[in-house]
TORMARPA-802702 format. One record per residue (C-alpha): residue number from 1; x, y, z. Coordinates in nm, 3 decimals, padded with zeros to 5 digits. Layout:
N
<pt><k>NUM</k><px>X</px><py>Y</py><pz>Z</pz></pt>
...
This chain:
186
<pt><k>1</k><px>01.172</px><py>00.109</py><pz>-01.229</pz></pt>
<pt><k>2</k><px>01.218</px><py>-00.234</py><pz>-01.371</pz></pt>
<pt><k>3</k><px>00.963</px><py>-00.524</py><pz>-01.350</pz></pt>
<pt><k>4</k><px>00.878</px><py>-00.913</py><pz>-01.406</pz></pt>
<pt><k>5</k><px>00.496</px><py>-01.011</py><pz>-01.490</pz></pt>
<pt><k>6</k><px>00.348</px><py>-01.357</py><pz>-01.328</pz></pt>
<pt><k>7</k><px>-00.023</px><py>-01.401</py><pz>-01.433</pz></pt>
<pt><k>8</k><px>-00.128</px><py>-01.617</py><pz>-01.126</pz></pt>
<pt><k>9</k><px>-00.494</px><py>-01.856</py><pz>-01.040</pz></pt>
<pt><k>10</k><px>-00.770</px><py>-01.699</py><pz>-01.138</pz></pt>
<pt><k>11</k><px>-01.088</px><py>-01.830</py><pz>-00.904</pz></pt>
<pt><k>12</k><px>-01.245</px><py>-01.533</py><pz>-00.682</pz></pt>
<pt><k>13</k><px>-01.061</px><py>-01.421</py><pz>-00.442</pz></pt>
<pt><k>14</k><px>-00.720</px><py>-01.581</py><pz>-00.546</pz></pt>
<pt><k>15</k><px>-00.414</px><py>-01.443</py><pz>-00.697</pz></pt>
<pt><k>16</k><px>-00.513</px><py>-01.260</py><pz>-01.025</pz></pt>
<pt><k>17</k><px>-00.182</px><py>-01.104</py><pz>-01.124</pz></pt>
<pt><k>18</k><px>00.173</px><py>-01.055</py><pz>-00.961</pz></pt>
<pt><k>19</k><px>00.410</px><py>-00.774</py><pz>-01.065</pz></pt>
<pt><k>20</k><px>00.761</px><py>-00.725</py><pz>-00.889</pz></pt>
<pt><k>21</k><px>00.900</px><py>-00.347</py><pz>-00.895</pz></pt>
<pt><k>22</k><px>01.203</px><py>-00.202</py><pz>-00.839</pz></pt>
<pt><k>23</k><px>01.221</px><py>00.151</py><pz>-00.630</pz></pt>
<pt><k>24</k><px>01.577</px><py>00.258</py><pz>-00.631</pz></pt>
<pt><k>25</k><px>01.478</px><py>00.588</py><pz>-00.411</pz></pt>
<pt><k>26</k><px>01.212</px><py>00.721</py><pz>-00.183</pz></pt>
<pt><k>27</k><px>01.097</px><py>00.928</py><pz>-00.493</pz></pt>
<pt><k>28</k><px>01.086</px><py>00.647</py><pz>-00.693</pz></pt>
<pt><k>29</k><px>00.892</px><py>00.436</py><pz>-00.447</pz></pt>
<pt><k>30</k><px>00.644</px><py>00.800</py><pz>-00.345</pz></pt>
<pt><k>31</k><px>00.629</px><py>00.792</py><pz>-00.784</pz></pt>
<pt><k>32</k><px>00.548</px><py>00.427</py><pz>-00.793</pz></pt>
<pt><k>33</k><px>00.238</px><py>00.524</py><pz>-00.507</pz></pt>
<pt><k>34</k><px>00.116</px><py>00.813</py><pz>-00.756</pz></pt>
<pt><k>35</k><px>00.109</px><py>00.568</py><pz>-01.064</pz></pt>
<pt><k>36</k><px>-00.063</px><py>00.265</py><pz>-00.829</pz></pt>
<pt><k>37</k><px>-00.318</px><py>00.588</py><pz>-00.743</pz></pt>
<pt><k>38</k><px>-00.416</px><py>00.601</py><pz>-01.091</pz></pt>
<pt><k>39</k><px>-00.586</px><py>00.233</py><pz>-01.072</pz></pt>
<pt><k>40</k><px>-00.742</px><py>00.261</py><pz>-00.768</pz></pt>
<pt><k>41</k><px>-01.103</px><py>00.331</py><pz>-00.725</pz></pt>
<pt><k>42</k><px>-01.320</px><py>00.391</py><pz>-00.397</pz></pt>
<pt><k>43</k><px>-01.381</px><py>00.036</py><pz>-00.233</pz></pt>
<pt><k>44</k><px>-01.025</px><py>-00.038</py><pz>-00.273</pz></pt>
<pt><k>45</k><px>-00.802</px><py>-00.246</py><pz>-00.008</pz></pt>
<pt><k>46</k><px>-00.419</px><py>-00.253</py><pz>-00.011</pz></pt>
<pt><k>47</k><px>-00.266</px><py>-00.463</py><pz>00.190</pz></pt>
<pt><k>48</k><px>00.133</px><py>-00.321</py><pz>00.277</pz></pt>
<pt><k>49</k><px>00.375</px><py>-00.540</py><pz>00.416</pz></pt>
<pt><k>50</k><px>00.727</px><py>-00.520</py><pz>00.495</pz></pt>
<pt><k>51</k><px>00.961</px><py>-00.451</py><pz>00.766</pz></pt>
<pt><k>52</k><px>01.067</px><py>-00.128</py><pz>00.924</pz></pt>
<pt><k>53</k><px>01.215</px><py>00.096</py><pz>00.700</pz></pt>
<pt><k>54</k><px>01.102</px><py>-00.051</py><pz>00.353</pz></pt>
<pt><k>55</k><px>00.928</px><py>00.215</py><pz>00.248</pz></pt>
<pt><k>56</k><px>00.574</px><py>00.168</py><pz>00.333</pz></pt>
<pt><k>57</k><px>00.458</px><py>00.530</py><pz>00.440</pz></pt>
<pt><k>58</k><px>00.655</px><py>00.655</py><pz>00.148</pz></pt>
<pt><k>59</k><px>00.457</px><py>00.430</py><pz>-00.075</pz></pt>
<pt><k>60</k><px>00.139</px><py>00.563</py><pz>00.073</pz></pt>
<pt><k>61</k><px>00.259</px><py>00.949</py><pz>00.055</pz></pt>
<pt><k>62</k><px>00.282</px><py>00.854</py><pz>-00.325</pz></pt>
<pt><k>63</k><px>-00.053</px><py>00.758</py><pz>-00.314</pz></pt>
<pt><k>64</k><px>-00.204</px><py>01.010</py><pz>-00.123</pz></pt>
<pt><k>65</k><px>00.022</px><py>01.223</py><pz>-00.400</pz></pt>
<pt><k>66</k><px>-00.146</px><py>01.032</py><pz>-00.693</pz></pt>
<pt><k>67</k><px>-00.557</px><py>01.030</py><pz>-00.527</pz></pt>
<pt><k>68</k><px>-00.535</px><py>01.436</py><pz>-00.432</pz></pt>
<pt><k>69</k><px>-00.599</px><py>01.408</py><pz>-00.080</pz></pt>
<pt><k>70</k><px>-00.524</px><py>01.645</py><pz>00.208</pz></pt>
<pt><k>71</k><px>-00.188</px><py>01.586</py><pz>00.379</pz></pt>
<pt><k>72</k><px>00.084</px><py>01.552</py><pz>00.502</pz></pt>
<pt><k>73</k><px>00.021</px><py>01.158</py><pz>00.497</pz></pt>
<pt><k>74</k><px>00.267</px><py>01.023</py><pz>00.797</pz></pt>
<pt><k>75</k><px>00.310</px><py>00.715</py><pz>00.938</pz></pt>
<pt><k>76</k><px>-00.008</px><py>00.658</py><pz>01.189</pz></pt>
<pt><k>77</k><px>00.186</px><py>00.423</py><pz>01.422</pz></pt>
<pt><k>78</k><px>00.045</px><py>00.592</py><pz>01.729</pz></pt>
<pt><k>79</k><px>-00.364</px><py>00.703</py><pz>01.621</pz></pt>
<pt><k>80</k><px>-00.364</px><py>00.368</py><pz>01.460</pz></pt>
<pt><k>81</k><px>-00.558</px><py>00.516</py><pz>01.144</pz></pt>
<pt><k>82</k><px>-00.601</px><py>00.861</py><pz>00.962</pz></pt>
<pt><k>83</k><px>-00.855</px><py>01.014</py><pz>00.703</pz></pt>
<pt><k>84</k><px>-00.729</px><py>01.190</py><pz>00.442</pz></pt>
<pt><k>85</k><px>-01.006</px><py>01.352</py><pz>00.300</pz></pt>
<pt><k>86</k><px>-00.953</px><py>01.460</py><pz>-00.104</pz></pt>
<pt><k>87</k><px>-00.940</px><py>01.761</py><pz>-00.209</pz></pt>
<pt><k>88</k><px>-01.009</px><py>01.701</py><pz>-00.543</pz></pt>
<pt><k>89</k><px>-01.362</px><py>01.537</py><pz>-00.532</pz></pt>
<pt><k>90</k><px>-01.192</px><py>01.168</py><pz>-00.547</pz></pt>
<pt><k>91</k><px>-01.238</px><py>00.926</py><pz>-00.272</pz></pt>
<pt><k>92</k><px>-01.064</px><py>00.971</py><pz>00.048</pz></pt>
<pt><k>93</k><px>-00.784</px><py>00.781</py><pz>00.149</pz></pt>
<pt><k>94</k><px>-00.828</px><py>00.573</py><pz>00.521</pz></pt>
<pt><k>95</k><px>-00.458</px><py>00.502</py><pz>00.627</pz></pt>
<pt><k>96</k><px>-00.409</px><py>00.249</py><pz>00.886</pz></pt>
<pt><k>97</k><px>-00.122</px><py>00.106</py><pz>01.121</pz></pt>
<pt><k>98</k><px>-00.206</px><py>-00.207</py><pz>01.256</pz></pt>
<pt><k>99</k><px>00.138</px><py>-00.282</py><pz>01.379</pz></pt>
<pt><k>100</k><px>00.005</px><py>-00.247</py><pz>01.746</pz></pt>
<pt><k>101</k><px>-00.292</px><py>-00.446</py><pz>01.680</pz></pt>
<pt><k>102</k><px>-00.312</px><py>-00.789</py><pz>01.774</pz></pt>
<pt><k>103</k><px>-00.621</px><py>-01.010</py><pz>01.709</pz></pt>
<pt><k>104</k><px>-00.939</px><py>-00.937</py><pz>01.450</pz></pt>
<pt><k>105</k><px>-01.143</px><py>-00.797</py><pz>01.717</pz></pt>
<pt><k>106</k><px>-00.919</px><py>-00.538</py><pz>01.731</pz></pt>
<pt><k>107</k><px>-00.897</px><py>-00.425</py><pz>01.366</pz></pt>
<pt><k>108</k><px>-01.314</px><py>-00.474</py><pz>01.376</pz></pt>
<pt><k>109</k><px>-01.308</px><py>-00.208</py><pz>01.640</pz></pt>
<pt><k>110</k><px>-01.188</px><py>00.019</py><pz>01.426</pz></pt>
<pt><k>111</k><px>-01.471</px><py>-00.020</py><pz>01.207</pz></pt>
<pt><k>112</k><px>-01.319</px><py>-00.016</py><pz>00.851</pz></pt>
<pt><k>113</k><px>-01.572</px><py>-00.150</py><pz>00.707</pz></pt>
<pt><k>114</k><px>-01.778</px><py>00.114</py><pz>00.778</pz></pt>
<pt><k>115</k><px>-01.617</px><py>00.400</py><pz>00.496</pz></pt>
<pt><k>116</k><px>-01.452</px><py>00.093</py><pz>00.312</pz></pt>
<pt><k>117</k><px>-01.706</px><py>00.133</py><pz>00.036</pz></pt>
<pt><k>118</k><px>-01.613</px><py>00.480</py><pz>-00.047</pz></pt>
<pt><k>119</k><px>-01.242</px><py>00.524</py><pz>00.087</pz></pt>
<pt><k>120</k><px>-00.904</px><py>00.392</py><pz>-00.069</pz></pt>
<pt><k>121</k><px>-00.858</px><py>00.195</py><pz>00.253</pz></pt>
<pt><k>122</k><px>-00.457</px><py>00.165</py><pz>00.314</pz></pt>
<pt><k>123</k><px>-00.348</px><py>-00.088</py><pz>00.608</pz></pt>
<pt><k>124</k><px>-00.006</px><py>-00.161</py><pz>00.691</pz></pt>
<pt><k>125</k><px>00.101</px><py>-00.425</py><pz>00.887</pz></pt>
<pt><k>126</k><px>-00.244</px><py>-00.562</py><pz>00.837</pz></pt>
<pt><k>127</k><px>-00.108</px><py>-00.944</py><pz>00.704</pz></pt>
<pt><k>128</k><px>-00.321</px><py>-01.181</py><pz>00.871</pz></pt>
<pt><k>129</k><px>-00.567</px><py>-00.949</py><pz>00.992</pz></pt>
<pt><k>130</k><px>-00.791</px><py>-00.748</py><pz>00.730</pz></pt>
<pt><k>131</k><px>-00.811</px><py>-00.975</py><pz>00.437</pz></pt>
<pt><k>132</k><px>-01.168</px><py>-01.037</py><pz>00.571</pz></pt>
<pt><k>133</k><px>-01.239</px><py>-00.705</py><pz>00.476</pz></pt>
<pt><k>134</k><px>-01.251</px><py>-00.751</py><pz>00.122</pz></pt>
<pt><k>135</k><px>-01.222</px><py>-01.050</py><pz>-00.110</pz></pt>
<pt><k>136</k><px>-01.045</px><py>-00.805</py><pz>-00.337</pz></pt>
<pt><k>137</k><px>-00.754</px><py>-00.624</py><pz>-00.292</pz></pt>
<pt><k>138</k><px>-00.413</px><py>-00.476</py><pz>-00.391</pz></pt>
<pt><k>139</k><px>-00.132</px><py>-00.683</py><pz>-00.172</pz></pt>
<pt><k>140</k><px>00.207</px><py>-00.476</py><pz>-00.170</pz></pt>
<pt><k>141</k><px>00.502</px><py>-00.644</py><pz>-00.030</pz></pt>
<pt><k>142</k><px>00.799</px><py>-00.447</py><pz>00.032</pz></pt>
<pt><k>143</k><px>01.117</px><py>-00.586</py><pz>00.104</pz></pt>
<pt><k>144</k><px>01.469</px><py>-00.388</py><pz>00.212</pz></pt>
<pt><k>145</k><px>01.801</px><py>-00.527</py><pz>00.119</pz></pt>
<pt><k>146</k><px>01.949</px><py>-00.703</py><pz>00.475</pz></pt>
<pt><k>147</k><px>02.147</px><py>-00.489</py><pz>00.645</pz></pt>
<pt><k>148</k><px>02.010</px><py>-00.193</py><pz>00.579</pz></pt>
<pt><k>149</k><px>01.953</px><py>00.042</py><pz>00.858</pz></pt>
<pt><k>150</k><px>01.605</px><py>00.109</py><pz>01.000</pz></pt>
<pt><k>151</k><px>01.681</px><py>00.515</py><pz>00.996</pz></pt>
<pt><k>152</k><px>01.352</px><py>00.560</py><pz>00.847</pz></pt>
<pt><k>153</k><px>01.541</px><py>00.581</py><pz>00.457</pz></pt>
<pt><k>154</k><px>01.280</px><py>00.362</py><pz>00.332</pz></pt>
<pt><k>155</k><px>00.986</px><py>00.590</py><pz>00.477</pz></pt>
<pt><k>156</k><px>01.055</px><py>00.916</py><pz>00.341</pz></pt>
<pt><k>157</k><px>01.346</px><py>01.016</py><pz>00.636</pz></pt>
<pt><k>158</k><px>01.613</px><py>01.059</py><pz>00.409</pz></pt>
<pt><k>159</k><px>01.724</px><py>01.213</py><pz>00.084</pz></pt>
<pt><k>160</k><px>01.778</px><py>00.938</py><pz>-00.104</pz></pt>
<pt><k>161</k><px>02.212</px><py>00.937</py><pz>-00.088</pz></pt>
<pt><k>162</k><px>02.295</px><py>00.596</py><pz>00.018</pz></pt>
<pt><k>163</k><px>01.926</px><py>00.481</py><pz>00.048</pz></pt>
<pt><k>164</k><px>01.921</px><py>00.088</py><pz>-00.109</pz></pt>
<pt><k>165</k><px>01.685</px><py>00.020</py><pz>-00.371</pz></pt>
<pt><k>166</k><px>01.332</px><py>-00.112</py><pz>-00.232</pz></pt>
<pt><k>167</k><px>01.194</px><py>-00.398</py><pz>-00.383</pz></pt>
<pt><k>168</k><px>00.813</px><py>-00.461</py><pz>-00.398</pz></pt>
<pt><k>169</k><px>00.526</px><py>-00.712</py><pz>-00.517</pz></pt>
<pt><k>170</k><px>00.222</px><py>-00.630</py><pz>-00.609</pz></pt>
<pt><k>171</k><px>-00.049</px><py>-00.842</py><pz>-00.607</pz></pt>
<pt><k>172</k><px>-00.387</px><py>-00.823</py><pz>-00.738</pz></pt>
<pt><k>173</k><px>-00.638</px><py>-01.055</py><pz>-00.552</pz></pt>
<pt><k>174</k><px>-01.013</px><py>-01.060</py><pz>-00.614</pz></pt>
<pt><k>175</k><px>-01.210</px><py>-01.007</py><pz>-00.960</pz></pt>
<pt><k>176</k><px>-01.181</px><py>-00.651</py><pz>-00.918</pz></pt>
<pt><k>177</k><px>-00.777</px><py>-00.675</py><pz>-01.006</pz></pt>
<pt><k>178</k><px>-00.872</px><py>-00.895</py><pz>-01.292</pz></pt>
<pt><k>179</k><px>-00.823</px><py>-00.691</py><pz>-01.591</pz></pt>
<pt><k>180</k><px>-00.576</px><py>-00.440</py><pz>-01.408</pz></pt>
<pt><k>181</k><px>-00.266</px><py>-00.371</py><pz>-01.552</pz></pt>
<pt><k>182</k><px>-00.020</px><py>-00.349</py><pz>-01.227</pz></pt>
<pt><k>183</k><px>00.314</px><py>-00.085</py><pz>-01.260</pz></pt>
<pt><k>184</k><px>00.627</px><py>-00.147</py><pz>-01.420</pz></pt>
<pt><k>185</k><px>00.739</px><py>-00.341</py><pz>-01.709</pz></pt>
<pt><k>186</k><px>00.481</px><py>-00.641</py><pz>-01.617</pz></pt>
C-alpha cells in the first residue's frame, strides 16, 4: 500500500482529512477494509463510491473481516441492504446498495437511521443520497484503471492474476474524523 496525506477545512461537517491508497489486489483492498475496521466505532457512516468492478464489496468484506461480524458479506445489489450481526460483541455492520435507489425518499424508507446509532452503517452507491444521515462520515472513493474489465476482479471475483491495482480516497468528514489517523503512509 502506498499513500499521500492532504489535511483539508476543518469547520463541522467539512473535509477533515484526505488520504489516497493504493490496493494492488483484492487482498490488499479486503486488508485495507480490516485496517479501516480498526477506526471505526458504532455510529459510523461510510460513504463507497466507484464504478463497477472497483472493488467496493471487497472493501466491505475487509471490513466485515476487520469488525468480526457474521458473513459471508456479498454484494446486496438485489435486498438493497444486509445486517451483519457481530459475533464478537462489536457493533454490527448494516451494508447497503443503493445503486437501484433513486431519490431520498427512497433511502428514508429504508430507515437507516433507525440502527445508525449502533451499526457500522456501509452504503454504496449512496453519493448524493445519505450524507443527510450523518454530518460525519468516512467517504471512500474507489477508482479502477480505464479499461479494465467489469468481471467482478475488483469485488472479490477473481484471484488477483491480472487484476489492476485499485486506487482509493478516503475522506474523513465531520468532527468525529478529526483526530483520526486514515490508512497508509498519510
Amino acid at each position: 500500500m502506498a499513500g499521500a496525506h492532504r489535511a483539508a477545512a476543518t469547520a463541522p461537517g467539512e473535509t477533515l482529512d484526505e488520504c489516497t491508497v493504493l490496493a494492488a489486489t483484492p487482498d490488499a483492498m479486503r486488508d485495507l477494509g480490516r485496517r479501516v475496521a480498526r477506526l471505526l466505532e458504532p455510529g459510523d457512516l461510510l460513504l463507497l463510491t466507484g464504478d463497477l468492478g472497483a472493488g467496493k464489496t471487497t472493501f466491505t468484506q475487509g471490513l466485515g473481516e476487520g469488525l468480526g461480524v457474521r458473513g459471508p458479506v456479498t454484494s446486496p445489489t438485489f435486498v438493497i441492504a444486509r445486517v451483519h450481526p457481530s459475533l464478537v460483541g462489536g457493533p454490527p455492520l448494516v451494508h447497503v446498495d443503493a445503486y437501484r435507489l433513486g431519490s431520498i425518499e427512497e433511502v428514508d424508507d429504508l430507515d437507516l437511521d433507525a440502527s445508525l446509532a449502533e451499526s457500522v452503517t456501509v452504503v454504496e452507491w449512496g453519493e448524493g443520497l445519505v450524507e443527510e444521515l450523518s454530518a460525519d462520515r468516512l467517504e471512500v472513493r474507489l477508482r479502477r484503471p480505464r479499461g479494465d474489465d467489469e468481471d467482478g476482479a475488483g469485488d472479490g471475483g477473481d484471484d488477483g492474476a491480472g487484476v489492476q491495482p485499485r486506487t482509493l480516497r478516503l475522506t474523513g468528514v465531520g468532527d468525529r474524523w478529526k483526530n483520526v489517523t486514515l490508512p497508509g503512509a498519510c
